[in-house]
C-alpha positions as CSV (number, residue, x, y, z in Angstrom):
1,X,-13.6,19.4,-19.2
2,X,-11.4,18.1,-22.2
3,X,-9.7,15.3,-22.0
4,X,-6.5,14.3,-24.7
5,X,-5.9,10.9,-25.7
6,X,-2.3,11.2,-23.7
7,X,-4.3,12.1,-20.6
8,X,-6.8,9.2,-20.8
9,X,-4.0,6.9,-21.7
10,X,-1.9,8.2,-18.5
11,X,-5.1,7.8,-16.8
12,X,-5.9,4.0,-17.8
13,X,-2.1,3.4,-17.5
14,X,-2.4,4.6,-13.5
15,X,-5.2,2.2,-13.2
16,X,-3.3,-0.5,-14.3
17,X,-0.6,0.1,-11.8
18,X,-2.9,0.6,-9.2
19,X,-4.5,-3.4,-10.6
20,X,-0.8,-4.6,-10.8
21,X,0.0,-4.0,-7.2
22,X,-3.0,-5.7,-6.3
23,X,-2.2,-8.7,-8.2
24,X,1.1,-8.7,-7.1
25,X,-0.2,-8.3,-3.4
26,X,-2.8,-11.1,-4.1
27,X,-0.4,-14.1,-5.4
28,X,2.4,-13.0,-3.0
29,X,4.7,-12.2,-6.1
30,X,6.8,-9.5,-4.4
31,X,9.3,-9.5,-7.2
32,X,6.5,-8.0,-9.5
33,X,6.5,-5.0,-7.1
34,X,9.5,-4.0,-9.5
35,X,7.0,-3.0,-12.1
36,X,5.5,-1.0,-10.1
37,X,7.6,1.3,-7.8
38,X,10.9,3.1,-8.3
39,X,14.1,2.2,-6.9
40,X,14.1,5.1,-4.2
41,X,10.4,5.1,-3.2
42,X,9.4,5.6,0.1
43,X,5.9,3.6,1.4
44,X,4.3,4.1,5.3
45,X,2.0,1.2,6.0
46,X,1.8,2.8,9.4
47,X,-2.3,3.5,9.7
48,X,-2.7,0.1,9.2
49,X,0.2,-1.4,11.8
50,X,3.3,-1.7,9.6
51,X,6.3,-0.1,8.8
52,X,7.5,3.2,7.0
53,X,10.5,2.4,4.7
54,X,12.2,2.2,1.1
55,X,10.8,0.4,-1.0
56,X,13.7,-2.0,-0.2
57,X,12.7,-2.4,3.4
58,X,8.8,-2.9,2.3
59,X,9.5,-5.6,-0.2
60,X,12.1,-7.6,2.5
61,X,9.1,-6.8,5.3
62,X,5.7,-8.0,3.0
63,X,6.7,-11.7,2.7
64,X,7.6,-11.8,6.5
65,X,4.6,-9.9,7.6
66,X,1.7,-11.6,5.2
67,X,2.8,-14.6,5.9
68,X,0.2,-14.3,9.3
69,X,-2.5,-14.0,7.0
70,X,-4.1,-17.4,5.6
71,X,-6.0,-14.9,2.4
72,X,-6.5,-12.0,1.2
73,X,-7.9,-10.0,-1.4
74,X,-7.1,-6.0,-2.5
75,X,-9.9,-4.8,-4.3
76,X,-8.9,-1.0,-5.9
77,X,-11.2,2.0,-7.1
78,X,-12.4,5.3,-6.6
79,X,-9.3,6.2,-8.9
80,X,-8.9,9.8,-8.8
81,X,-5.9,11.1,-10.3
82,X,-4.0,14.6,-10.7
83,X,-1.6,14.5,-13.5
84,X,1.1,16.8,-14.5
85,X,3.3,16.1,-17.3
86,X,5.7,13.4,-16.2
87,X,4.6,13.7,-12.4
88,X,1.1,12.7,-10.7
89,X,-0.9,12.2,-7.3
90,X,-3.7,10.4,-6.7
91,X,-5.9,8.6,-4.4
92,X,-7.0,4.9,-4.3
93,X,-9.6,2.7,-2.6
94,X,-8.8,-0.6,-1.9
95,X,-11.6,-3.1,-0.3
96,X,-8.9,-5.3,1.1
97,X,-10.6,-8.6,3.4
98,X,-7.7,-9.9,5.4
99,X,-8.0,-13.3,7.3
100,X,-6.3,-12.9,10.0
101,X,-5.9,-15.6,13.3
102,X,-7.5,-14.4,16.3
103,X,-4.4,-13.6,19.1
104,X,-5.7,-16.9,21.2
105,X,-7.5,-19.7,18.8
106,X,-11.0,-19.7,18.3
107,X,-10.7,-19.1,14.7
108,X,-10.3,-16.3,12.5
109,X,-11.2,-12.2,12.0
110,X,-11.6,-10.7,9.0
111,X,-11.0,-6.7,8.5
112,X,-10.2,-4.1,5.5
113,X,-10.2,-1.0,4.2
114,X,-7.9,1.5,3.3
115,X,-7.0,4.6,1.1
116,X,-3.9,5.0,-0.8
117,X,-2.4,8.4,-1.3
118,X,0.2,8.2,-3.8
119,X,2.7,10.3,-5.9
120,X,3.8,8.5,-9.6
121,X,6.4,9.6,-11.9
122,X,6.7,8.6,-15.3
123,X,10.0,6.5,-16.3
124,X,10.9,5.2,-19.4
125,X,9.5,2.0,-18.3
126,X,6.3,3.6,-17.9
127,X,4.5,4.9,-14.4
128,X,5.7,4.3,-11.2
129,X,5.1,4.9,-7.4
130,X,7.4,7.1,-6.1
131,X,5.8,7.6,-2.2
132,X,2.5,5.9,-1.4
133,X,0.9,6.1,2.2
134,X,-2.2,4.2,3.6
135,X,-5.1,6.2,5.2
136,X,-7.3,4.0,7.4
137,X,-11.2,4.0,6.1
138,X,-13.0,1.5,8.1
139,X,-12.4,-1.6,10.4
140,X,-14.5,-4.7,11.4
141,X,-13.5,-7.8,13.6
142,X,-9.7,-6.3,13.8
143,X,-7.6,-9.1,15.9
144,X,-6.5,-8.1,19.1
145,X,-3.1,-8.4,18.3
146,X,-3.2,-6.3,15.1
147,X,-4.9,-3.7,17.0
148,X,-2.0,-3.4,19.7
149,X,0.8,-3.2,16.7
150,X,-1.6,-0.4,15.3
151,X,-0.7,1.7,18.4
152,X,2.8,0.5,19.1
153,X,4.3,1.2,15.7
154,X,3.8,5.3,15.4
155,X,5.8,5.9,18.6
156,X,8.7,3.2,17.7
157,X,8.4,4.7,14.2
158,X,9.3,8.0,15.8
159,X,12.0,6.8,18.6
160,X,13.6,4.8,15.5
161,X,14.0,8.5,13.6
162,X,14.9,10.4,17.2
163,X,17.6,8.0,16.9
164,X,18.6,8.1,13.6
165,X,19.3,12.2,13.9
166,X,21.4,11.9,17.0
């Protein structure tokens, strides 16, 4: 297969965002999350216990939600990317340790591991996210009370949107 120089720029430049939301993630700078989504994107969190939302609702919800968490660490690879002109989908791994308190003392759990499926358009500012959604890869040492959010959240997710249409 031939690559262009435009397609192994768009590739390096997906990389990059993929890297900036991890070091956005990392140092809890939600307001570099601007760089890397578009206004109207939509992000589900749900295989992991969070929330489905604009990326107006995600940005408000990460502060709120990491705070629980004394470190972390998104690692991302495994880039595989489709691109099409000015539109693109791809997958990304992220090795993501999360320290996490254990529901009643006795110290901490650590757990990770997730895919990203995303959708990027191209902007005048350069790639963006326009939809990403985690995929669950592996657990170890998940906190009990992370593990009960994990199956309460997909059937408030759903009542929330019965609710919405009626």
């Amino acid at each position: 297969m031939t690559q262009t120089l435009v397609d192994i720029q768009d590739r390096i430049a997906l990389e990059q965002l993929a890297i900036g939301y991890a070091n956005a993630m990392d140092q809890r700078a939600w307001n570099l999350l601007d760089q890397i989504f578009v206004p109207d994107a939509i992000i589900d969190y749900t295989a992991t216990g969070g929330i489905k939302g604009t990326y107006t609702e995600i940005k408000a919800w990460l502060p709120r939600t990491l705070k629980f968490f004394k470190s972390y660490m998104h690692l991302m690879g495994n880039f595989q990317f489709v691109i099409e002109g000015d539109m693109a989908s791809g997958q990304v791994a992220c090795f993501n340790p999360m320290v996490a308190p254990s529901l009643f003392g006795g110290g901490n759990t650590v757990m990770f591991g997730i895919w990203y499926h995303d959708t990027y358009v191209r902007t005048p500012e350069g790639w963006r996210i326009k939809t990403r959604t985690q995929q669950h890869c592996y657990s170890f040492n998940v906190p009990l009370w992370m593990r009960l959010a994990t199956k309460l959240v997909a059937p408030f997710e759903k009542w929330k949107k019965s609710r919405k249409s009626n």
